[in-house]
ROGU-813267 format. One line per 5 residues: number of its first residue (from 1); their letters; for each residue x, y, z of C-alpha. Coordinates in steps of 0.02 Angstrom, whole numbers, plus 50000, padded with zeros to 5 digits. Each point is the difference from the previous one (the first is absolute). Last residue first. Layout:
NUM	A	X,Y,Z ~ ... .
This chain:
283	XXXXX	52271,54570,54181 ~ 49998,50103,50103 ~ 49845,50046,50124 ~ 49837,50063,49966 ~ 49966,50114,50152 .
278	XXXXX	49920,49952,50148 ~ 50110,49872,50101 ~ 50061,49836,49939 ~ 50066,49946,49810 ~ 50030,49811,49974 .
273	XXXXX	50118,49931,49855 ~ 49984,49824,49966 ~ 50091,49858,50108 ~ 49892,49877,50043 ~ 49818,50041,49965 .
268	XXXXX	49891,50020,50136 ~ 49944,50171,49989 ~ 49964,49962,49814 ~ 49874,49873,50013 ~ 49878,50064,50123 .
263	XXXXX	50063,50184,49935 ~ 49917,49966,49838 ~ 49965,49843,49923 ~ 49852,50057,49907 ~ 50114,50167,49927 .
258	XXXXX	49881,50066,49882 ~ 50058,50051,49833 ~ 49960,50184,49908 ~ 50073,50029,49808 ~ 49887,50149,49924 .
253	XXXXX	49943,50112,50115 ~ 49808,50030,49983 ~ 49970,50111,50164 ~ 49824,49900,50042 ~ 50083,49816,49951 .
248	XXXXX	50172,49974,49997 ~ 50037,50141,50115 ~ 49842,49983,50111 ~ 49969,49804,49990 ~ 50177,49979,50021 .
243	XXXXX	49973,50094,50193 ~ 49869,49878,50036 ~ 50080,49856,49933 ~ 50144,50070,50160 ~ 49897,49964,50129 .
238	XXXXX	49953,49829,49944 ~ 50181,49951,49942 ~ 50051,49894,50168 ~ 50093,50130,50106 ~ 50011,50160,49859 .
233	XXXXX	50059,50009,49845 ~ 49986,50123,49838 ~ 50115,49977,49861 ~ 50018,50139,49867 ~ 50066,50014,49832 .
228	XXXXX	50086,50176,49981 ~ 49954,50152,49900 ~ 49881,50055,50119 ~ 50118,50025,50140 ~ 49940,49965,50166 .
223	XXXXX	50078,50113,50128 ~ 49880,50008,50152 ~ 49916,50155,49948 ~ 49972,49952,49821 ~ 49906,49866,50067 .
218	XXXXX	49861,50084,50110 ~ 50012,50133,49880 ~ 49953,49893,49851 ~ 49841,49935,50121 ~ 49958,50170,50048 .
213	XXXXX	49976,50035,49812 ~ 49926,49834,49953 ~ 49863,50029,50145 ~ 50013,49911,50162 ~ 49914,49845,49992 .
208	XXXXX	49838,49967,50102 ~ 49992,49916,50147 ~ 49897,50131,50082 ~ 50168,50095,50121 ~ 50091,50011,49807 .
203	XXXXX	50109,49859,49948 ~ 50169,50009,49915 ~ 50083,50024,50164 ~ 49940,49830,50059 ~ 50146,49933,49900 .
198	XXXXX	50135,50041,50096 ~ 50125,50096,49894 ~ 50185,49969,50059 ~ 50119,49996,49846 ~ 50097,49847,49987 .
193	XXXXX	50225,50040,49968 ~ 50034,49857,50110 ~ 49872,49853,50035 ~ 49906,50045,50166 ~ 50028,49976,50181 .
188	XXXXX	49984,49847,50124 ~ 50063,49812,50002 ~ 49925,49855,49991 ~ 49850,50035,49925 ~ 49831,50018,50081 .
183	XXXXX	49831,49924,50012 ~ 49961,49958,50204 ~ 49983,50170,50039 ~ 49851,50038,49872 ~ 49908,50126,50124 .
178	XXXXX	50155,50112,49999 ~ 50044,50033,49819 ~ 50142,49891,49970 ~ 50211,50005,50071 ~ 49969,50170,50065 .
173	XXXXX	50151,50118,50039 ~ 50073,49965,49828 ~ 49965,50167,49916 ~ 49887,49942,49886 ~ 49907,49868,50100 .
168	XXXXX	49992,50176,50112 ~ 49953,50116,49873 ~ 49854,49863,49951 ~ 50019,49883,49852 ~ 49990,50060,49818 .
163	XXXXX	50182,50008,49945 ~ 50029,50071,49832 ~ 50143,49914,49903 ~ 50033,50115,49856 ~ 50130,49928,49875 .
158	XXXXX	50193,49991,49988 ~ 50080,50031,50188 ~ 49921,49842,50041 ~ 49897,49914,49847 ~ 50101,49856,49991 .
153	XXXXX	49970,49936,50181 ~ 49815,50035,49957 ~ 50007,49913,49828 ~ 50073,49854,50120 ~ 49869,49991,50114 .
148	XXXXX	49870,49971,49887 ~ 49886,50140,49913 ~ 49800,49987,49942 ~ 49932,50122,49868 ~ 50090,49925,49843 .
143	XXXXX	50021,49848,50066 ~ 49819,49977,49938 ~ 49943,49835,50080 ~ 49924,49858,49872 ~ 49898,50047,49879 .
138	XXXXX	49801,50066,49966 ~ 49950,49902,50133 ~ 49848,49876,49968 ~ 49837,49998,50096 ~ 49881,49876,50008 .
133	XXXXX	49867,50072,50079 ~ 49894,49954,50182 ~ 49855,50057,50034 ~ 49972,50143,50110 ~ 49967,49985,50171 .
128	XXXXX	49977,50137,50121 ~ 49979,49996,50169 ~ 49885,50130,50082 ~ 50084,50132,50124 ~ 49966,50143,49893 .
123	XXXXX	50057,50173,49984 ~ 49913,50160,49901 ~ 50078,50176,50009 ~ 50039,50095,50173 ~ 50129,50115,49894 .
118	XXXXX	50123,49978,50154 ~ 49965,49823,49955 ~ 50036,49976,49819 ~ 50151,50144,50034 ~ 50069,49856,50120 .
113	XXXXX	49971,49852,49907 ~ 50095,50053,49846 ~ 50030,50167,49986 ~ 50008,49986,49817 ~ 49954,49835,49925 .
108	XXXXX	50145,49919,49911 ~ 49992,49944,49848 ~ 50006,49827,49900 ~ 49979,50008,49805 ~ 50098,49844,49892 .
103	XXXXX	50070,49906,50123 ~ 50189,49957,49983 ~ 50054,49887,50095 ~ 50132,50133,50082 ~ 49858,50113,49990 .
98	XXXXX	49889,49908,50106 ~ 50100,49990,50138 ~ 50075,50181,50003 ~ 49795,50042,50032 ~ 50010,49867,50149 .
93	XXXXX	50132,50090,50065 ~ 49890,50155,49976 ~ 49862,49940,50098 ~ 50137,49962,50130 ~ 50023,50176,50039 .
88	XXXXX	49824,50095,49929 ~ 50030,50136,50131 ~ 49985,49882,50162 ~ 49848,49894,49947 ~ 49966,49908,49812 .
83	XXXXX	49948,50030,49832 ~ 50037,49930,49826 ~ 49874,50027,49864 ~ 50014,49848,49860 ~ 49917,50026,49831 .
78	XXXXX	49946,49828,49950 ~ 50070,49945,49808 ~ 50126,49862,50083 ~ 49864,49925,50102 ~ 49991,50020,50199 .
73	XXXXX	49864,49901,50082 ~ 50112,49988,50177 ~ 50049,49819,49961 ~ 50057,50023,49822 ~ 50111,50147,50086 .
68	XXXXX	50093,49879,50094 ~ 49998,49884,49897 ~ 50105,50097,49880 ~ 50126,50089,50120 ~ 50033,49800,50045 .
63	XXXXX	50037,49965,49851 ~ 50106,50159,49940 ~ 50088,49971,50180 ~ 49963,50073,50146 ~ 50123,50114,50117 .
58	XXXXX	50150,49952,50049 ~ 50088,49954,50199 ~ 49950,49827,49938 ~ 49889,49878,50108 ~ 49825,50099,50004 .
53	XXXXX	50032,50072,49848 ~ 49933,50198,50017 ~ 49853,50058,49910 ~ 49866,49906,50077 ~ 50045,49954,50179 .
48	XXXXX	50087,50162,50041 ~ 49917,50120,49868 ~ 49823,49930,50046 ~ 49889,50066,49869 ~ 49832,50038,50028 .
43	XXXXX	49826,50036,49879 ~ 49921,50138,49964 ~ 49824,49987,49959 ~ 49952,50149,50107 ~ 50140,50091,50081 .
38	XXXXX	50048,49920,50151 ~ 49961,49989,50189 ~ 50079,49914,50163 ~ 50033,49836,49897 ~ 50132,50101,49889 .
33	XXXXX	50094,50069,50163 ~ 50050,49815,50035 ~ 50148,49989,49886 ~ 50079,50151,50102 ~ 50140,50064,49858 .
28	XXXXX	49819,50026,49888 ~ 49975,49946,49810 ~ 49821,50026,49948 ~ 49953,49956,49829 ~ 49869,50073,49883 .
23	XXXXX	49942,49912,49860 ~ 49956,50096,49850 ~ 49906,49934,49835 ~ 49829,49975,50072 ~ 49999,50178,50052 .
18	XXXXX	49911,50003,50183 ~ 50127,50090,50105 ~ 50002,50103,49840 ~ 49940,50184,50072 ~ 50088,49964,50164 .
13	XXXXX	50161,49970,49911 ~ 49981,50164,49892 ~ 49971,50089,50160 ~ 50111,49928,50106 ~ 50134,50049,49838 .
8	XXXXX	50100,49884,49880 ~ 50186,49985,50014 ~ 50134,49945,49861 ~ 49919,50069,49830 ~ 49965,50171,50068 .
3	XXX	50157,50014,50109 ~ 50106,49933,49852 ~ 50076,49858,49923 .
């Protein structure tokens, strides 16, 4: 993948907001934001009732992936644009979504909601309703892109592990990003030898993504050697799609795996390694 084949512009999305063939979707960490104004058309995906099992700590199956997007008026041949609030954040957890069943063109749009609105273009409070498809997933999950707790424990000392999370969820001083208190591990700190590189540093102040140039700097600063696989992680893998989606996706590395479980899981583990302060730790 690249930037060009990944993303698609306000512009470009503005000038097919009507295309038959595209269906936009807004993904948003506030669920409600979507009611208070959308993009045209799009239509809403609720990443904690809709793309999370609502008994397992998973995410949905290759059945339940399926109706869900036979619900929204998704067929397999529909270009999918991804968008959502907060720099794109959960619109690209829905992105990792798709491509672990294997859609066949989904992008992100962006900016997302907040270059859409700093560029005052169209929103609408109408509902929208398309009718229903029968969509099929292309397979079942790509392991490929998605890592379990004991690649992680593997990867130590081996592999970059970039950790996504704030300094301080880094560092060990915050147990989860303040407003989420009631989410958190059991214990504090990060896996040893994880490079710190939260992911809203890939973002300019509109949304957009840095370029690829700042972007390989971003990285290269913090350590990450191209040569390696890499596993990126953060609290419960939404933060940390975001940074997959620029290596695997924008920066074109080669063998990229998001961490779902991420520190949820792994800070309460018994007995694996745990790192705490700023740097990376030992492995």
């Amino acid at each position: 993948m690249s930037r060009e084949s990944a993303l698609v512009t306000a512009d470009w999305a503005e000038q097919n907001i009507e295309t038959p063939s595209v269906v936009f979707v807004e993904v948003d960490e506030d669920t409600t934001a979507y009611d208070g104004g959308h993009i045209p058309g799009a239509v809403k995906i609720n990443w904690k009732t809709e793309l999370q099992d609502q008994v397992r700590r998973d995410f949905v199956n290759k059945e339940q992936f399926e109706a869900l997007l036979s619900s929204k008026g998704i067929g397999n041949d529909d270009v999918v644009v991804l968008y959502g609030g907060n720099n794109n954040w959960f619109a690209a957890y829905a992105y990792w979504y798709f491509k672990l069943y294997g859609h066949g063109d989904v992008k992100l749009l962006d900016g997302g909601r907040k270059k859409w609105e700093l560029d005052a273009r169209p929103l609408s409070k109408d509902d929208v309703d398309r009718p229903a498809t029968t969509y099929t997933a292309a397979h079942d999950q790509d392991l490929s892109i998605r890592a379990f707790r004991d690649d992680v424990i593997k990867s130590i000392g081996t592999e970059n592990l970039v950790d996504v999370r704030s300094p301080d969820e880094f560092a060990g001083r915050l147990l989860a990003p303040a407003h989420l208190p009631q989410e958190q591990a059991q214990r504090p700190g990060h896996i040893p030898t994880a490079l710190s590189v939260p992911w809203s540093k890939a973002a300019n102040e509109d949304g957009t993504f840095k370029s690829d140039d700042e972007l390989r700097e971003l990285y290269g600063a913090a350590g990450l050697d191209d040569s390696k696989s890499t596993i990126a992680y953060c609290r419960i893998g939404e933060r940390s799609s975001h940074s997959w989606f620029v290596l695997k996706e924008i920066l074109g590395h080669a063998d990229v795996r998001n961490y779902d479980g991420s520190w949820t899981e792994y800070g309460s583990l018994v007995g694996v390694p745990v790192a705490l302060g700023d740097e990376p730790g030992q492995a």
